[in-house]
N, C-alpha and C positions, 0 to 999 in steps of 0.2 A: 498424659500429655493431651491438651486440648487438640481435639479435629479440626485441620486446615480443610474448610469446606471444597474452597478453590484445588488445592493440590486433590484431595479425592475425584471432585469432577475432572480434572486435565486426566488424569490419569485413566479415567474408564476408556478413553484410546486404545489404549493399551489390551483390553479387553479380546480383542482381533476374533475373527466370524465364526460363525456357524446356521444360523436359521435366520429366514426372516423374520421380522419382532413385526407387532401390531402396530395397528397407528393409535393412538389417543389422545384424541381431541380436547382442544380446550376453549370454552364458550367465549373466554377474553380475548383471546389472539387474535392479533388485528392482521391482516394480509390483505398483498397486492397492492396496496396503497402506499404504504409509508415509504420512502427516499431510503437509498442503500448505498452506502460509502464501503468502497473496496479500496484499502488502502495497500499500496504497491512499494517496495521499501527496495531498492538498489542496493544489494552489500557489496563494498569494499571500495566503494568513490566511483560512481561512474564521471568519464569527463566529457563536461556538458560542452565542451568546444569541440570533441567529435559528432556526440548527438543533434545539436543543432549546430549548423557550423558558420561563423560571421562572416561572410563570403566578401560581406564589404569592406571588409579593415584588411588591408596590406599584411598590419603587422601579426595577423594568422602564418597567412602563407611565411613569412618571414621566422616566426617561432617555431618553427615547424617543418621544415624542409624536407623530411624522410616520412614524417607521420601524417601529414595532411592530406583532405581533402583533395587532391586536385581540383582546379577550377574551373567546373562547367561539370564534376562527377557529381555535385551536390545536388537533391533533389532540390527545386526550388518553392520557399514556400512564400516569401515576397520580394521586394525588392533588393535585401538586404541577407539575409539568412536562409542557409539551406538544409534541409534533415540529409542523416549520411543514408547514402544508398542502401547499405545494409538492413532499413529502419523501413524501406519502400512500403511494407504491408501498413504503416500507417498511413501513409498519405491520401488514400479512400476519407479516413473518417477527417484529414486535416479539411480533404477537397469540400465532405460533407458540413463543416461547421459545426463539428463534435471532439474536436481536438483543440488544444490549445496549449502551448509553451510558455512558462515561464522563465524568462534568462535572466543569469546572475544572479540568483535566487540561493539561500541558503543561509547559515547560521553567523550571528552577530559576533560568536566565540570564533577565536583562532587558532581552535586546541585542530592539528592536525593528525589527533589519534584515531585509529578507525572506533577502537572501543568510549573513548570518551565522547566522541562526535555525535556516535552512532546512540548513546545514551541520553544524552541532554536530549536530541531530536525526538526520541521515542519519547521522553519524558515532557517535552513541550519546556524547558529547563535552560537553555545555555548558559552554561558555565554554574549552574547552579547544582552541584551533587547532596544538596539536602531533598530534595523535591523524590518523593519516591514512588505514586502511583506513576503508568502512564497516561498520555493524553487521552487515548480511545478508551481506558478505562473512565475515566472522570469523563468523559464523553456520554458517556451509560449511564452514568451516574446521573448528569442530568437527565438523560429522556427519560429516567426510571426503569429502565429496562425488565420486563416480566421476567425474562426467561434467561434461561444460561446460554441456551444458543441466540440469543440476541448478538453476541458478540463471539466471534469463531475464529481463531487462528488456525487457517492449514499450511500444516506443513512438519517437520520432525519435532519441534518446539514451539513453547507457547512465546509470542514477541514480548517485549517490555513493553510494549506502545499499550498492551489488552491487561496488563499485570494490575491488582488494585484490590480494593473492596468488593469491586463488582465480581460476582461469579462468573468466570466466563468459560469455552471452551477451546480446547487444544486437542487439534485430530489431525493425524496423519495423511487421509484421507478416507472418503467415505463409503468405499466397499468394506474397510477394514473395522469401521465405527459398529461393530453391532457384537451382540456378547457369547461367548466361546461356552460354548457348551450343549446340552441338550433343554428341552421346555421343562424337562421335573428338575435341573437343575438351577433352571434362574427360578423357579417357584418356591424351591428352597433358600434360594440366594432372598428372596425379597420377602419370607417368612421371618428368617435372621436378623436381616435389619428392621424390618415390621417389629420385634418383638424385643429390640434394645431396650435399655434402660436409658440412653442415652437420648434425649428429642434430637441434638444436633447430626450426630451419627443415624439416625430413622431420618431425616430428614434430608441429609444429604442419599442419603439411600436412594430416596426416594425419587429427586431429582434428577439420579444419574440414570437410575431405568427409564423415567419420561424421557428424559435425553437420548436414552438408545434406543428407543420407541420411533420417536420425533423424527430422528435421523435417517434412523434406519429404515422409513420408511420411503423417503425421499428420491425419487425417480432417478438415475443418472444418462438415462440412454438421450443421448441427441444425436441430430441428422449433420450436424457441425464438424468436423474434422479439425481437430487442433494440434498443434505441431507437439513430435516426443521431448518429452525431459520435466523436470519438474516443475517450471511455471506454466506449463501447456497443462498441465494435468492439474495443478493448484485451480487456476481460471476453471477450467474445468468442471470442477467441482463448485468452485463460488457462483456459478452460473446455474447449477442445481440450486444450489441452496437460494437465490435468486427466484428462480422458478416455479420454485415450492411455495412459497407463499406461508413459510409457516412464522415470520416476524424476526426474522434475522438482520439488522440493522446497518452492521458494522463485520467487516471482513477484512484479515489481514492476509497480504500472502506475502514472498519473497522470491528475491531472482537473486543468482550468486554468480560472482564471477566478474565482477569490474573492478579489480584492483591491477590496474594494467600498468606494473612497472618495467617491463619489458616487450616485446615485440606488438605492441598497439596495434598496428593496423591488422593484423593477422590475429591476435584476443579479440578485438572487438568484432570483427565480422563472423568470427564463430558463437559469441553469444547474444547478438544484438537481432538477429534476424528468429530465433526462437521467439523473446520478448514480443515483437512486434508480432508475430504471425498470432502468437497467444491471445494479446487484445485486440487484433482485429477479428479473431475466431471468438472472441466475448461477447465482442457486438455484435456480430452476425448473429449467434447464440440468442442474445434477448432482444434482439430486434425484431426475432420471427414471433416474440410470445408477448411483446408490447414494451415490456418490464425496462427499455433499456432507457426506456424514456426518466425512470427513475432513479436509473445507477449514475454514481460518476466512482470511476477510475481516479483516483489521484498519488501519480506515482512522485517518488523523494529519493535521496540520496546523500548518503551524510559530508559529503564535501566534493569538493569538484578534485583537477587536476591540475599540476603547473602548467602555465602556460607554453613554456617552455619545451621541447620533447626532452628526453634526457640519454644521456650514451649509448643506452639497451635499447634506444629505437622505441623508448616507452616512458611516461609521468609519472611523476612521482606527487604525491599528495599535496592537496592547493585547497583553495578557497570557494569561492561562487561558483554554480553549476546550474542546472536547470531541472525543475520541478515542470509538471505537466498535469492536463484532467480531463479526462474523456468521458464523456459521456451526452446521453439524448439533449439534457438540457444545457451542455454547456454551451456558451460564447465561444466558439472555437474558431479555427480560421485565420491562429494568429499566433503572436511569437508576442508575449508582452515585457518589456521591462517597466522599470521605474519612472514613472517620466514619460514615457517611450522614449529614454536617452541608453545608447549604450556605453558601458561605461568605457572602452577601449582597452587596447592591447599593448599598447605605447610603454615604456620605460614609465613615465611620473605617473599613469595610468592604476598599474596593478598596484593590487594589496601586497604590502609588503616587498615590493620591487621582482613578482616571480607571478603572481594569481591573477585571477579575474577576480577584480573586485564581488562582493555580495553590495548591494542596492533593492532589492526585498527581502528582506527577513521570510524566512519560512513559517514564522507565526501568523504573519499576514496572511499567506496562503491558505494556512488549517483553520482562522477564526472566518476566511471567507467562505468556505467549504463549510465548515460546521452550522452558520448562519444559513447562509442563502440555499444550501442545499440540504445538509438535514434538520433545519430549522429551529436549529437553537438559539434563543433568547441572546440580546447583546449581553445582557447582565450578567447570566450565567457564562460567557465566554472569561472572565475575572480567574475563575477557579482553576476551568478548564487550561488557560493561558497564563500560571501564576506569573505576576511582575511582568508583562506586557502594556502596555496602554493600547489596546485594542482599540481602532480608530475606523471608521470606514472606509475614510478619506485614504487609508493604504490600502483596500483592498485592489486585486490585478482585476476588479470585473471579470468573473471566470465564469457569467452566468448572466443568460438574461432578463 
């Protein structure tokens, strides 16, 4: 059976500790300079009418009579719209002009699957189930990526977004990222593959020890305090590897737990205020070592909520939601839709007579992100973006 290169590198995760490994250097690795995309993936629909909340349309408070906002609880971000309280630990980077909301944002399919939604998005695809790498992998692809940890999913699985051609890596985290055993036995472990008949299997060999080298090398101690659970700890780590400087490009993490079909106001304030404290604990993080000036956070969510609450005091699966990007260099300071028009809440209003309209396509989002922030070519966004007409003229300005 041919060697799946990919599956052997995800897999040395798995590996889990014993000694520290060397570092070993490589004359081409470029560091400290290059733009670093940490991409933030909401599973299970978060609803973007609790996260940002339209403080100016009536017909909120009216949809909503049990699950809302109260009015005057909303933090205020303009005239119109206000982040939920729960969310407070952003409002520093909104106040600094390092935050920025995208409303009504999301995908041009109306598939209200968590798995189909949740697939086209990773795949940069809607409604398209031929399309098989994902985005962030054809991402790599273009920059050419040297290394397998150019691209890092943390967390128990590798995403569909990093899945591809490109080799990339899947770790749990990175105290566990280093190889089980004693020094005579990974000399014998890399004797073994050294002396394959196989170049592909020597090859991947080879790879996976620089990988565990590279990694395992990489600092985690900071003076930063990030909130417990797994997206404190994800951040966490992406802020290492950040730090490090060893040419890590592209970073995916996750946050779980916005599938709020029942008692909403009471789910979302139990997992909304982790998120936030997490990437404000990011930015503090590489804002003391410079770095932050080149990250942007850009978090998604594969669909929004009904507009509606529904009998359980909770949503049920809709349409537009909101997208967001933080970072040193964004345009932040702002809530953008299409237009700057909202599309409203009204009966003739919603999608399908129940959602928040979408009015930005979330391709728009990732070809403005991919361009202006890790500077890839319009041309190459064609691949990256199969069956889009990538245009500038839609991007939200999420950068200046």
């Amino acid at each position: 059976m041919p060697l799946d290169r990919r599956r052997f590198l995800q897999g040395t995760g798995a590996l889990a500790t014993a000694f520290a490994l060397p570092w070993l250097p490589r004359s081409a690795r470029a560091a400290g300079v290059e733009p670093v995309l940490v991409v933030l993936y909401q599973r299970g629909a978060a609803d973007g009418l609790s996260v940002v909340v339209p403080a100016g349309d009536p017909d909120y408070y009216a949809l909503r009579p049990d699950i809302q906002v109260p009015p005057g609880d909303e933090l205020p971000l303009d005239g119109f719209y206000g982040l939920h309280p729960a969310l407070a630990s952003l409002m520093p980077l909104f106040a600094d002009d390092e935050l920025a909301f995208v409303h009504a944002a999301g995908s041009p399919d109306g598939s209200r699957s968590h798995f189909d939604a949740q697939d086209y998005m990773e795949r940069a695809a809607p409604g398209d189930p031929g399309v098989g790498e994902g985005w962030l992998n054809r991402t790599l692809a273009s920059l050419g990526a040297p290394d397998v940890w150019t691209g890092v999913s943390l967390g128990p699985a590798s995403v569909l977004a990093l899945s591809g051609d490109e080799a990339t890596l899947a770790i749990p985290n990175l105290a566990d990222f280093a190889l089980q055993g004693s020094a005579d036995q990974r000399a014998t472990l890399e004797t073994m593959y050294g002396a394959t008949a196989m170049p592909e299997l020597a090859a991947a060999g080879a790879t996976a020890f620089e990988a565990l080298d590279v990694l395992g090398a990489v600092p985690t101690d900071t003076a930063v305090v990030y909130p417990p659970g797994p997206i404190g700890a994800a951040l966490a780590d992406a802020a290492a590897l950040v730090r490090a400087d060893i040419g890590v490009r592209v970073i995916a993490v996750d946050s779980g737990g916005w599938d709020h079909h029942e008692g909403e106001v009471e789910e979302f304030a139990g997992v909304a205020p982790g998120l936030a404290g997490a990437i404000a604990a990011f930015r503090d993080d590489l804002t003391g070592t410079g770095d932050w000036a080149r990250t942007c956070v850009l978090g998604m969510t594969e669909f929004g909520r009904t507009a509606a609450q529904n009998g359980s005091l909770g949503t049920d699966h809709g349409h537009g939601s909101v997208m967001f990007a933080a970072g040193g260099a964004v345009a932040g300071g702002r809530v953008v839709t299409k237009d700057d028009l909202w599309p409203g809440l009204a009966p003739g209003d919603l999608y399908e007579g129940r959602d928040l309209a979408v009015t930005t396509d979330f391709r728009d989002v990732f070809a403005e992100v991919l361009h202006r922030h890790l500077g890839v070519s319009l041309a190459s966004l064609g691949p990256i973006l199969p069956g889009h007409g990538v245009s500038t003229a839609n991007f939200p300005d999420l950068f200046v």
